[in-house]
TIBA-276087 format. One line per field, with one value per residue (C-alpha): residue in three letters; x negated, y negated, z negated. Coordinates in pm, whole numbers, plus 50000, padded with zeros to 5 digits. Example, Ala and Ser with C-alpha at 12.3 -4.5 7.8 and 13.67 -1.06 7.14 Angstrom:
residuo = (ala, ser)
c1 = (48770, 48633)
c2 = (50450, 50106)
c3 = (49220, 49286)
END
This chain:
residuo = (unk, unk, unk, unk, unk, unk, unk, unk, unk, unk, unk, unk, unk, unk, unk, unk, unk, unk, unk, unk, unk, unk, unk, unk, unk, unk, unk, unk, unk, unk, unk, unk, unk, unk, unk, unk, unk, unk, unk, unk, unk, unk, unk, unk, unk, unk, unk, unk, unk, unk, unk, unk, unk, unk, unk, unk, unk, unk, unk, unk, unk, unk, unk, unk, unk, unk, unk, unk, unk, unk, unk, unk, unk, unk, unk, unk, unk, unk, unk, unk, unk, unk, unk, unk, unk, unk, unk, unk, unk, unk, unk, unk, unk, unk, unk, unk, unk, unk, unk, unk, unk, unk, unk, unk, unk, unk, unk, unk, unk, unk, unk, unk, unk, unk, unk, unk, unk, unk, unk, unk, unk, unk, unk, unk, unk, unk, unk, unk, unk, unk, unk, unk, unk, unk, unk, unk, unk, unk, unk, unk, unk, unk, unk, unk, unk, unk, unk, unk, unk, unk, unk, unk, unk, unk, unk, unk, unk, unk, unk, unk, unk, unk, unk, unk, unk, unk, unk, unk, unk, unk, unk, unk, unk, unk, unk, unk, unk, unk, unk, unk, unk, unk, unk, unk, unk, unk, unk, unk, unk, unk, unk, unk, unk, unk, unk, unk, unk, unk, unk, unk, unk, unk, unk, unk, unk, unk, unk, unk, unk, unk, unk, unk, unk, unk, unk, unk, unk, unk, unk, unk, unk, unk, unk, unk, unk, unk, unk, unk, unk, unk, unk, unk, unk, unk, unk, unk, unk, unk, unk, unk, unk, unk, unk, unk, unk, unk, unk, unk, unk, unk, unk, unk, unk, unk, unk, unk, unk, unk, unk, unk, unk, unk, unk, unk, unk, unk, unk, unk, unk, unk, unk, unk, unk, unk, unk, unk, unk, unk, unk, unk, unk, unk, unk, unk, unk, unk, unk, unk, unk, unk, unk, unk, unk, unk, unk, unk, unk, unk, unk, unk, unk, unk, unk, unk, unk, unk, unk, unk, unk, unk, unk, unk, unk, unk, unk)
c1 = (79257, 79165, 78838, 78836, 78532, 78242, 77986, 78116, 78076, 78177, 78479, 78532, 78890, 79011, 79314, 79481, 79742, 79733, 79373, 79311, 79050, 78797, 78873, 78679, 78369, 78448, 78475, 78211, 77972, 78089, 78083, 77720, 77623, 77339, 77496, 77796, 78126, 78481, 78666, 79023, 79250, 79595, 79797, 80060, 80291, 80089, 80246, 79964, 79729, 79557, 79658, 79516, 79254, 79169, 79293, 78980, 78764, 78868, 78686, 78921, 79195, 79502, 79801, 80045, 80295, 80653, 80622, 80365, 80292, 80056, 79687, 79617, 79928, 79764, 79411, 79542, 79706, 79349, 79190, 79381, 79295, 78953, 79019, 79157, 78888, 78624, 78454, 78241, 78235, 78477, 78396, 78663, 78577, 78798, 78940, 78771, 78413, 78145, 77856, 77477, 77315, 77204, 77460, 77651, 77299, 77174, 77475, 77501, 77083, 77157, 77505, 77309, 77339, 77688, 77721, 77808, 78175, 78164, 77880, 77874, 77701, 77562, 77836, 77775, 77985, 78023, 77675, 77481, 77276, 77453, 77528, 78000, 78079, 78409, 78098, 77911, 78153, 78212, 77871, 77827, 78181, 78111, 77836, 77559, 77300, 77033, 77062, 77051, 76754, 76522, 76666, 76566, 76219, 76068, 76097, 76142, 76424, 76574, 76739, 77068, 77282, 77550, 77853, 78149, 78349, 78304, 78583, 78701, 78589, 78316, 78328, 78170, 78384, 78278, 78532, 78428, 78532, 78860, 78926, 78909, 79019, 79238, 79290, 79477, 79806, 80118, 80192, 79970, 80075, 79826, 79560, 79452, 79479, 79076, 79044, 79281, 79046, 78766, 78953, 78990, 78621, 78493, 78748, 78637, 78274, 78159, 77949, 77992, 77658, 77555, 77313, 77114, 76956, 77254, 77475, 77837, 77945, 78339, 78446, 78705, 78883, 79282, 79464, 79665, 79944, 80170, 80028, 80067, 80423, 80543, 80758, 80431, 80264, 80500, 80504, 80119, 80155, 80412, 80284, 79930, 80132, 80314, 79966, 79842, 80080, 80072, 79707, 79765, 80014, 79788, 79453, 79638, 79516, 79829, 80195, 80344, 80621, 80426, 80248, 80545, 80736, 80409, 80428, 80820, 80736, 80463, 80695, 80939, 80745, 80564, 80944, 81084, 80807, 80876, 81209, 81115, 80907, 81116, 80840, 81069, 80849, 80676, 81027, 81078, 80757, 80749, 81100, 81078, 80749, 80876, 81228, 81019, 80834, 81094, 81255, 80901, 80846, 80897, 80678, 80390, 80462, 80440, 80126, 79947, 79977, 79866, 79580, 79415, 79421, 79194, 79331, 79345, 79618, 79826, 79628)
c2 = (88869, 89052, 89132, 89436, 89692, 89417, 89752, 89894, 89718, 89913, 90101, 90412, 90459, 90775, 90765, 91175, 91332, 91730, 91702, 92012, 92173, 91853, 91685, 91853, 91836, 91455, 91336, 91549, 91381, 91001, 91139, 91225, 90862, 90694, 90371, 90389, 90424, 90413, 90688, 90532, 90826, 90651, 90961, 90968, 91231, 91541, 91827, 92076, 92111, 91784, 91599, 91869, 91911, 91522, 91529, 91784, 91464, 91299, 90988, 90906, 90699, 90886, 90625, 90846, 90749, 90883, 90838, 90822, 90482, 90537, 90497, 90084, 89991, 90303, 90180, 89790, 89940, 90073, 89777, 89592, 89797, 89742, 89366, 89355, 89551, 89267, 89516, 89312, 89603, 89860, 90171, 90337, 90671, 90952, 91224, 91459, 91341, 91308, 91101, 91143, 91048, 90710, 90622, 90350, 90242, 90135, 90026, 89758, 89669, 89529, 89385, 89056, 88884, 88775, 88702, 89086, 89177, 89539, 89773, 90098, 90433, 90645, 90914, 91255, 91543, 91833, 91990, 91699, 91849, 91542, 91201, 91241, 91219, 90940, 90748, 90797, 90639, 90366, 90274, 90285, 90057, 89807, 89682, 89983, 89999, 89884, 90121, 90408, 90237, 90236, 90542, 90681, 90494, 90537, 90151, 90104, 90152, 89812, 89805, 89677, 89665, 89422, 89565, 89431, 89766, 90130, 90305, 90314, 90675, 90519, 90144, 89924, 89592, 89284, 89159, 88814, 88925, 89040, 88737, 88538, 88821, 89005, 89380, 89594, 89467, 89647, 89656, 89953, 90272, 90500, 90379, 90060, 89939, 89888, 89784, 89512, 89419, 89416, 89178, 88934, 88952, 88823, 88539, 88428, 88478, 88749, 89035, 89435, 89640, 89986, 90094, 90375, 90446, 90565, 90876, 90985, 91343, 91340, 91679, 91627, 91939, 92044, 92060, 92370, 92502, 92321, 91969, 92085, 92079, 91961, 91681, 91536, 91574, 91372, 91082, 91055, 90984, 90782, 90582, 90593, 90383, 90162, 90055, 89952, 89695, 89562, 89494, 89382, 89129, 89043, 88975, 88807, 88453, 88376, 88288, 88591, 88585, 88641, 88947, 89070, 89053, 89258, 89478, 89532, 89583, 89837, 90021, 90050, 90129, 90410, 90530, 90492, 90713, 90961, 90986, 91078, 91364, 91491, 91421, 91393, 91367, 91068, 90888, 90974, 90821, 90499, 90426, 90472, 90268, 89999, 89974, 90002, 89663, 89490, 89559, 89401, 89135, 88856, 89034, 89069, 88677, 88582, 88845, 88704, 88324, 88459, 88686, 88315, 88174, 88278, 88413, 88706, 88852, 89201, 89297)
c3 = (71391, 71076, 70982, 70796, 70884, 70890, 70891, 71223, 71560, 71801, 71818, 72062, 72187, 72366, 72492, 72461, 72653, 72660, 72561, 72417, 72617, 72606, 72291, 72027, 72213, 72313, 71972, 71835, 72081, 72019, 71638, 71675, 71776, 71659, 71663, 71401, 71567, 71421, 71655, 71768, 71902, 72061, 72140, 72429, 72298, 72339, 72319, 72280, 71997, 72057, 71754, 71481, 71685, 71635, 71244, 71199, 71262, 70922, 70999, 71341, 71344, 71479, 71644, 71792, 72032, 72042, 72448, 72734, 72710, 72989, 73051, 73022, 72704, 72495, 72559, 72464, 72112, 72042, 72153, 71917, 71610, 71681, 71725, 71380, 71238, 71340, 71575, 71863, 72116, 72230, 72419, 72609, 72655, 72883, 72683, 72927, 72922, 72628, 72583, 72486, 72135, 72257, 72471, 72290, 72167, 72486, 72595, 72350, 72394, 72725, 72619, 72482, 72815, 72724, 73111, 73148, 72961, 73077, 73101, 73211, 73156, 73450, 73497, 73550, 73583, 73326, 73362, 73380, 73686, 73935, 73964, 73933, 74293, 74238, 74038, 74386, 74577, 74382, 74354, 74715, 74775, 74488, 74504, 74350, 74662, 74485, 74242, 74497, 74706, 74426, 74303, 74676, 74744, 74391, 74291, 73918, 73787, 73647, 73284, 73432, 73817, 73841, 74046, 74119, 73940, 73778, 73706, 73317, 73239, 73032, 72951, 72647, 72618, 72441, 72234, 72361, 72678, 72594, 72405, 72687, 72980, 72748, 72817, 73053, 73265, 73112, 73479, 73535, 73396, 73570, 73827, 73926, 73589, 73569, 73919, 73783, 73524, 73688, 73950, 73653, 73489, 73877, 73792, 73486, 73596, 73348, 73548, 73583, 73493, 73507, 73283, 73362, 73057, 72932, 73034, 73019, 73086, 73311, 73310, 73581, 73493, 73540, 73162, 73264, 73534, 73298, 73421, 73760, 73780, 74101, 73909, 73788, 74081, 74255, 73952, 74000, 74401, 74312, 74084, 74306, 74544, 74314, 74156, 74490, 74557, 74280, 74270, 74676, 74516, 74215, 74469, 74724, 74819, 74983, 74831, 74626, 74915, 75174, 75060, 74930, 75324, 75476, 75209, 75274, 75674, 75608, 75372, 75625, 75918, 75696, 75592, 75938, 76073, 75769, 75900, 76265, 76143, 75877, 75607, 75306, 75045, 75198, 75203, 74903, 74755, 74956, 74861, 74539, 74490, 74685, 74467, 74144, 74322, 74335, 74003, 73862, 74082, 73800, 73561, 73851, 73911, 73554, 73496, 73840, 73688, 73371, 73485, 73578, 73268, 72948, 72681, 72466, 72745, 72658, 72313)
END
């Protein structure tokens, strides 16, 4: 890996698609940092003023795709950049959410214990007058009780939680972490990709923090009618599927085979009962996860064995 930009350390990716309505103030916030960043923008073929937009920010690094790579291959292209740039931090950032001052900044204070490879920012939604409810939820599935207790019982509040995941809204990386993890599974185009990753820091023992003292903004807000086209709504749910068994294939304890037969009977039990009540859509989406399954199940064999093993994996 090159080493190019010895004076900045951390790099912030965003990873844009139709990002128009959030990205100015997104990039004017990371731009605002006290800690210096160098802004990575990997575009996924917008096709609304999102690119000028980011070319006002001359500083930014613009790598535009010709296609939507999707979600976890765009984040690993800016990942490597940053790699090659001799940056020892990456913060992945949403394209719809912004961060505080001294977010980054406290961030990488606590990211000394090189035990943690990904911290996390408290996320709050667009106002900043509540705690994001999805951030709620996963705080109260993985692992963030503690957190709420002394949050709820007036008990100091401690510099750093480990959980067992956060969603990737708002994520500083160490790049020793990503040397030996590596990045995102190309398996993933949209959801599930950071669950996967998360799956793997737990197997190469590095921990999952949230940090309280800093904040991250997740607007949550719809693009436009034009992203609400039915055909895209239907590739999301799709693809919502899809990512699920993968990761049931990728956390299973058992032999590839045998996940892969229950997840063939509950396919068809779910489609066979689609068919009694007439629910077309839900054929339509089972089936054509479970086909997609199968067309990758060598890649999710190879990527399973591989997800093991350290290494600089996918960037």
């Amino acid at each position: 890996m090159m080493n190019n930009h010895n004076t900045v350390e951390v790099a912030a990716i965003i990873i844009t698609y139709n990002a128009s309505k959030w990205i100015y103030e997104c990039l004017l916030s990371v731009s605002a940092s006290i800690t210096p960043v160098l802004s990575i923008i990997v575009d996924n073929n917008s096709s609304d003023s999102t690119i000028e937009i980011v070319q006002s920010f001359q500083e930014a690094v613009c790598i535009q795709q010709s296609r939507n790579i999707g979600f976890g291959r765009a984040n690993n292209i800016g990942i490597t950049y940053a790699l090659n740039q001799g940056c020892k931090y990456v913060f992945l950032l949403n394209q719809d959410a912004r961060i505080d001052a001294d977010t980054i900044y406290n961030l990488i204070k606590h990211a000394v214990d090189d035990t943690f490879g990904i911290l996390s920012p408290v996320h709050l939604n667009k106002t900043g007058d509540a705690i994001d409810t999805l951030f709620v939820n996963h705080l109260s599935n993985y692992g963030g009780k503690d957190f709420f207790s002394d949050l709820y019982l007036g008990r100091p509040i401690q510099p750093i939680y480990p959980v067992d995941f956060l969603n990737a809204a708002a994520w500083l990386i160490t790049r020793e972490f990503l040397v030996n993890v590596g990045g995102f599974d190309p398996l993933f185009f949209m959801y599930g990709e950071d669950d996967d990753l998360c799956d793997r820091a737990c197997i190469h023992k590095y921990k999952i923090g949230l940090v309280p003292s800093a904040r991250a903004y997740h607007y949550r807000e719809k693009s436009g009618e034009s992203e609400r086209s039915r055909t895209i709504v239907l590739f999301s749910q799709w693809n919502r599927i899809y990512s699920q068994m993968v990761l049931r294939l990728k956390r299973t304890t058992h032999p590839l085979a045998i996940e892969f037969a229950r997840i063939t009977i509950q396919s068809l039990l779910t489609v066979m009962i689609a068919v009694v009540k007439l629910k077309i859509e839900t054929i339509y989406l089972f089936a054509r996860a479970y086909l997609h399954l199968v067309s990758e199940l060598p890649e999710i064999a190879k990527n399973r064995k591989l997800s093991k093993t350290r290494g600089v994996h996918w960037i």
